[in-house]
C-alpha positions in Angstrom: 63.9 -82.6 -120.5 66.9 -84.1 -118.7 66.8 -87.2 -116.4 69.1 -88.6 -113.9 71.9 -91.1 -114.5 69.8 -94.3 -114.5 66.5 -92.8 -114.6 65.9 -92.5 -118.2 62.0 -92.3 -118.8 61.2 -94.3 -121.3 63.4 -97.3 -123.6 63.7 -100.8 -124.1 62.9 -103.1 -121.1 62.1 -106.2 -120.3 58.4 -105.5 -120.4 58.3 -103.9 -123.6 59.6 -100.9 -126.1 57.4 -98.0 -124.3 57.9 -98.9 -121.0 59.0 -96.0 -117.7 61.7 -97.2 -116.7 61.9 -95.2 -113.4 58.8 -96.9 -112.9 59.4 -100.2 -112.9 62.9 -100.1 -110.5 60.6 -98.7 -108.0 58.3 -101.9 -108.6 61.3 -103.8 -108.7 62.4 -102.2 -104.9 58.8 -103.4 -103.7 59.1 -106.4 -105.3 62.1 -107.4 -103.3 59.7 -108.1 -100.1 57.7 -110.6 -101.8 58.0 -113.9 -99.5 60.4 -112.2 -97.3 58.6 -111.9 -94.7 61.0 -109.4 -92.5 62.5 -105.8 -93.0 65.5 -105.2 -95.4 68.8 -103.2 -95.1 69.6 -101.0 -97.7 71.9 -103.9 -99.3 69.5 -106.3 -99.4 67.3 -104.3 -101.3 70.3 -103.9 -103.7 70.9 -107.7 -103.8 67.1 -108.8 -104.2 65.8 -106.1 -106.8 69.3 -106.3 -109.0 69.9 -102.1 -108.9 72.7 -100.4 -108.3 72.7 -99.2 -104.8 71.9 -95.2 -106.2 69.0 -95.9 -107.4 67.4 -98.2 -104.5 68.5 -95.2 -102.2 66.7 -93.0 -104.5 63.7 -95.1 -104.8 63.3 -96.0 -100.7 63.6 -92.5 -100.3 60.8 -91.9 -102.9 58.4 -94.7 -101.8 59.0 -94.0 -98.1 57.5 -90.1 -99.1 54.5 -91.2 -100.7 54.0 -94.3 -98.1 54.7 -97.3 -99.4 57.8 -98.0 -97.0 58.2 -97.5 -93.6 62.2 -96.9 -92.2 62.8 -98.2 -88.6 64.7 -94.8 -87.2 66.9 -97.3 -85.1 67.8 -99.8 -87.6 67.0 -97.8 -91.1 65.8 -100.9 -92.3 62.9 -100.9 -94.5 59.8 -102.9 -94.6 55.8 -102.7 -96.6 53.6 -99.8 -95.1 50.1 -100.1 -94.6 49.2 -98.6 -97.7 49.9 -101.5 -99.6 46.7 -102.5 -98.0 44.7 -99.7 -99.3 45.2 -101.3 -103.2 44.7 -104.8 -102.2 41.2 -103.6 -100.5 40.3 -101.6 -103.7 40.5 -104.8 -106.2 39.2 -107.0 -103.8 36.4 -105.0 -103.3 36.0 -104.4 -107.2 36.7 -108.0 -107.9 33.5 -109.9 -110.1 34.9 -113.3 -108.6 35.0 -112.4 -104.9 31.6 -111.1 -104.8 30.1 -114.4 -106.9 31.9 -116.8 -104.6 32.2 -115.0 -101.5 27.7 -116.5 -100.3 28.9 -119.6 -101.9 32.0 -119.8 -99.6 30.2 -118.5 -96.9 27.7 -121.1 -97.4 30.2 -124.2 -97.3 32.2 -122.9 -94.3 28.5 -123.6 -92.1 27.8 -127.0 -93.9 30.8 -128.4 -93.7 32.6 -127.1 -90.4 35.7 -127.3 -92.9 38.4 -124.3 -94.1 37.1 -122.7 -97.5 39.2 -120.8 -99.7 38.6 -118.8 -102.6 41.7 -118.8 -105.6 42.1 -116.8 -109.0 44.4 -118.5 -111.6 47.9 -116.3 -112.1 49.5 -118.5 -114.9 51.2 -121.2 -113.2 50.1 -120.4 -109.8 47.1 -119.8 -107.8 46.4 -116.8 -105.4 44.2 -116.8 -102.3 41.7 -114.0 -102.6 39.1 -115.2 -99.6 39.5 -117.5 -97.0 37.3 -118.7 -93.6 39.2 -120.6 -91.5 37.3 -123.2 -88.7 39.9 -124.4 -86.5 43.2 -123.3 -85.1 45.4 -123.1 -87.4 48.7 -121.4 -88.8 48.7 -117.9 -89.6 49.7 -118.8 -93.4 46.7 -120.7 -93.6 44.6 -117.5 -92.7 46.6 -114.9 -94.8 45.0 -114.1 -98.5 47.7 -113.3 -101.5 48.9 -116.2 -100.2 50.6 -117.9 -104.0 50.4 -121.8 -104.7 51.3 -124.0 -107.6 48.7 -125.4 -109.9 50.9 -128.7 -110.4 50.2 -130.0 -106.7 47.0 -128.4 -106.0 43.5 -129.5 -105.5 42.2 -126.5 -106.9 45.2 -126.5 -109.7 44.3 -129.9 -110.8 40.7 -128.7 -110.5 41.9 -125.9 -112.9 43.9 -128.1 -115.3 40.9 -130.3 -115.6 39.0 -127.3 -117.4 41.7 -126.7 -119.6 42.4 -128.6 -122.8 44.7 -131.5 -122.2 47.6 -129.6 -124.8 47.3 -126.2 -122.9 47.1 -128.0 -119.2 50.3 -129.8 -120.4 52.0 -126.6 -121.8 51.3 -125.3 -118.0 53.2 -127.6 -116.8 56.1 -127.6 -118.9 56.7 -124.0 -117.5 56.1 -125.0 -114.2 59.0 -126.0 -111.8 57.9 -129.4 -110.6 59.5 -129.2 -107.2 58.7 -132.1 -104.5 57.1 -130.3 -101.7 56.5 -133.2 -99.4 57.4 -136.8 -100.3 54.0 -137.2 -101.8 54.0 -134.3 -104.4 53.5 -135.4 -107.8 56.5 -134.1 -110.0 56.1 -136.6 -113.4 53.5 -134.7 -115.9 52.5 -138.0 -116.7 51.2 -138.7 -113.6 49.6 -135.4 -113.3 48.3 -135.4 -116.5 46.9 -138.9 -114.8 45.5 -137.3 -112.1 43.4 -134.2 -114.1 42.0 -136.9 -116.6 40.3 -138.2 -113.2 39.2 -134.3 -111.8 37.9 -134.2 -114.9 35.6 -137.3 -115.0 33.9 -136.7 -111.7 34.2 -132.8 -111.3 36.0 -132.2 -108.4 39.6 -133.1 -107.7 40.9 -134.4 -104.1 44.7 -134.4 -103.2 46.1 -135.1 -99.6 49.5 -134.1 -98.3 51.3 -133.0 -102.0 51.6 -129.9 -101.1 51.1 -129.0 -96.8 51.7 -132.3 -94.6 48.1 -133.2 -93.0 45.8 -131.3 -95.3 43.1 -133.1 -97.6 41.7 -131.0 -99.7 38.5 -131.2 -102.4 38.3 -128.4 -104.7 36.0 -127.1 -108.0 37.1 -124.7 -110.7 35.3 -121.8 -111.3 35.1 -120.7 -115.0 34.3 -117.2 -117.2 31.7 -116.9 -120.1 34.0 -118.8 -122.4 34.5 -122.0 -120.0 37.8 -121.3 -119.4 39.1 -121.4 -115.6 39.8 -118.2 -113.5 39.8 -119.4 -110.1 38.8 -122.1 -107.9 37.0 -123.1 -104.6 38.7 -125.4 -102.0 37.6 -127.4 -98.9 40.3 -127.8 -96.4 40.2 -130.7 -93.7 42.8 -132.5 -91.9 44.6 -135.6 -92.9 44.1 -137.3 -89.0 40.1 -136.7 -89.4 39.3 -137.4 -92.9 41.0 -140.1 -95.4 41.1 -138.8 -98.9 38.3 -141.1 -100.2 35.9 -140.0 -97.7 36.8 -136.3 -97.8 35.7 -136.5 -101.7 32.8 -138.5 -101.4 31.2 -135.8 -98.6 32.9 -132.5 -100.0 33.5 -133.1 -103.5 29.8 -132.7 -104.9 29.5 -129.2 -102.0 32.4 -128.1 -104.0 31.9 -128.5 -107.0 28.0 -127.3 -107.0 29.4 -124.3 -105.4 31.7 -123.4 -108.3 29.4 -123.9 -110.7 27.4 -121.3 -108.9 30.4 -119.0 -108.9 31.5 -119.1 -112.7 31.0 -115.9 -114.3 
């Protein structure tokens, strides 16, 4: 069977031995929108997924067939379709942990008159799955597969505080420890700090390390084996609650909540 130039089937990736290499360049095309947030030219695409421009004409053309990229006529830039929707529907709707947490969340939004969000753990980061909001507020703060750090997180310090301490601080070590606002914590010791007090009271509160004006108490929630998958989070504001008595009235919701949710 013959392939085209570049499009060999199968060979020695990145991901492994066996892997289709045709495959993942067209993963690697709808990869290049991730926090993008716009439409791309052609060159862009070529820039941001690291083909040659052959292929990514190739693989636009192919994906905008089946549906998975729509072309402005006007500008031929490209941008997501709405099918992408249709798979993010199917494994939320298949998901074990959104339909555990999902009453539980429900259930916190009407006590506390507070944002909840519902998180799964993707190695370093966290990924919103579920989220209620109560107040006006941005349209980032509304959108699920939104992606966090653990590092500066309520819920990833809620997560690290499951973990044991040598695998929390192997998690950290590849993590990039970037300041987000002049308050993140970017020493591991200090983080490390931090989880050792999540993990003596069960719930971990953080203000302002990561959004400016957001207090936040979260729980982790944990699988058969105790390990962390996810996480719940309470979401106030910074000129309504201080820290301390955010944690002392959401902390104990939270983490009774979570508990609930673990698998």
């Amino acid at each position: 069977m013959s392939h085209a130039a570049g499009d060999t089937s199968s060979g020695r990736t990145g991901g492994g031995l066996h892997n289709v290499k045709s495959v993942e360049k067209a993963f690697a095309v709808l990869e290049a929108f991730r926090d993008v947030g716009r439409s791309l030219s052609l060159s862009e695409l070529v820039t941001l997924s690291g083909l040659d421009k052959s292929a990514v004409q190739r693989f636009t053309r192919t994906l905008r067939d089946v549906g998975y990229l729509r072309q402005n006529p006007k500008t031929r830039q490209y941008e997501l379709s709405a099918k992408v929707l249709d798979l993010s529907y199917s494994y939320l709707n298949s998901s074990e942990l959104v339909a555990r947490a999902a009453p539980g969340l429900i259930k916190l939004r009407n006590t506390t008159n507070e944002r909840v969000d519902l998180s799964f753990v993707d190695d370093t980061t966290l990924i919103y799955l579920f989220r209620i909001q109560s107040k006006q507020e941005t349209i980032s703060a509304a959108l699920i597969g939104r992606r966090v750090p653990i590092y500066c997180t309520a819920g990833g310090r809620a997560v690290l505080a499951r973990m044991p301490e040598d695998q929390a601080r192997a998690l950290l070590d590849r993590s990039e420890l970037t300041a987000h606002t002049a308050r993140t914590l970017t020493d591991p010791d200090a983080i490390m700090e931090d989880v050792r007090k999540v993990r003596d009271r069960g719930f971990a509160v953080q203000a302002d390390e990561w959004r400016i004006g957001e207090v936040v108490a979260a729980a982790a929630i944990v699988n058969h084996s105790g390990e962390p998958v996810g996480a719940l989070h309470i979401v106030g504001n910074t000129g309504e609650w201080t820290p301390e008595d955010f944690g002392r009235r959401m902390g104990s919701l939270v983490a009774i909540a979570a508990q609930d949710a673990s698998l």
